[in-house]
Each structure stands twice: as C-alpha cells, then as structure tokens.
N, C-alpha and C positions, 0 to 999 in steps of 0.2 A: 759529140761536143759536150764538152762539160762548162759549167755555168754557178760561178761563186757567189753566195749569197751571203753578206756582209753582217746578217741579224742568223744565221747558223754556225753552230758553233762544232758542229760534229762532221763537217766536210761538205765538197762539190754539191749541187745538187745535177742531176739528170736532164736531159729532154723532155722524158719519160715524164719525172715528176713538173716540170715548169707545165707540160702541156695537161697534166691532170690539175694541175692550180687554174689555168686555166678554163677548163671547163666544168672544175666547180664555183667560180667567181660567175662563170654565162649557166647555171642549172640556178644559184643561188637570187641571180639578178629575175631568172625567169619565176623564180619562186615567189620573191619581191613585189615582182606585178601580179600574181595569179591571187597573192593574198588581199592587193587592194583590191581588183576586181572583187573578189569572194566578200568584200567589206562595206561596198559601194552596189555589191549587187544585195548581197541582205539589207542593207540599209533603204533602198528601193522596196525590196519585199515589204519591209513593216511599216512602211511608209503606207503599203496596201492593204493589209491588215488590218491596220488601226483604223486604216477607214472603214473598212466591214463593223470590224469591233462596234465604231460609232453606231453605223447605224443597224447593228444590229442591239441594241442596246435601245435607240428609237423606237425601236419595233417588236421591243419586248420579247426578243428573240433570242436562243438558248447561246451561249459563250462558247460553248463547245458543238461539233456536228459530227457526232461518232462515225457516220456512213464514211461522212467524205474525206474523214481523216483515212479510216482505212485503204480509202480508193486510193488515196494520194500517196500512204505508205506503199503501197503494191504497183503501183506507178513508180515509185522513182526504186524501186527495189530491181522492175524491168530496168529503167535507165541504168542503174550502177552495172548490169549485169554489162551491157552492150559495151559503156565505158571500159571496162574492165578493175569496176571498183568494187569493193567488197560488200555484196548488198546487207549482211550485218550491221555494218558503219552506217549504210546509208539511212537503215531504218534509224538507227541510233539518234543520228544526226538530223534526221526530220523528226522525229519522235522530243526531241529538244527543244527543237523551234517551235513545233506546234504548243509545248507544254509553255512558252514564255510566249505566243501570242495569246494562248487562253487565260493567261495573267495579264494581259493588258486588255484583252476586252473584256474581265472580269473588273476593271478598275472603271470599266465605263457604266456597267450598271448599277 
C-alpha cells in the first residue's frame, strides 16, 4: 500500500517509511522523558551536594575528598559496564559533576 504525502515532493511514500516515522516520533518521545528524568534527577543530586558543601564548609572541612571521588569513579564505571554504557563516558561524565560540585562547595568556604 502506498501512502501520499502532500508536504513531499519526490513521490509516494512506503509502509516501510510511515512505520520508521513512526518509531522515531515513540524513541524520540522516549528520549524526551529520559532527558527530564536525567534533569530533575541531577537536580535532586545537587540539591544533596550543596547540602554536604554547607556543611562541610561548617566543619572546616576539605571541598574535595580524593578517596571518595575515586571510589565513586570506579563504582559507576562498574555500573556503565552492567548498563551496557561506555564506562569512558561515564567516568567523563561523573568526573564533571564532581568537578562543578567542588565549585559550589568551594563557594561555601
């Protein structure tokens, strides 16, 4: 069955193509939610953060905690693994966030 599309100008389009529009209109809607999740979940995060920052800032305590950064690099490097995400990216990507939480708990000392 072929299927006219009034905004193409080079002919019919397909099954084929209707059902690949399709399901990138439902990967792009899933991607949509997984971004706010990702937005509303960091946002959570430094919401937790900030509060250590304070008080470690109280307590005359160091901004940064090299141990536990590594422990938590090497923890979520397992996690990417299991995901099946690139554990590179993921250090990348925590290596990031840790580097702009230790700018907001350097703001508090």
């Amino acid at each position: 069955m072929l299927i006219r599309c009034s905004s193409r100008k080079d002919g019919p389009l397909t099954d084929a193509v209707t059902r690949a529009a399709e399901v990138l209109k439902e990967h792009r809607e899933s991607i949509d939610r997984l971004d706010a999740i990702l937005v509303y979940t960091l946002g959570e995060r430094f919401k937790h953060t900030q509060a250590v920052g304070k008080l470690k800032a109280e307590h005359d305590l160091p901004a940064s905690d090299p141990d536990r950064e590594a422990k938590q690099i090497a923890r979520l490097e397992d996690m990417a693994e299991q995901a099946n995400l690139d554990p590179e990216f993921a250090k990348k990507f925590l290596n990031f966030i840790i580097d702009e939480v230790i700018r907001h708990h350097k703001k508090h000392q």
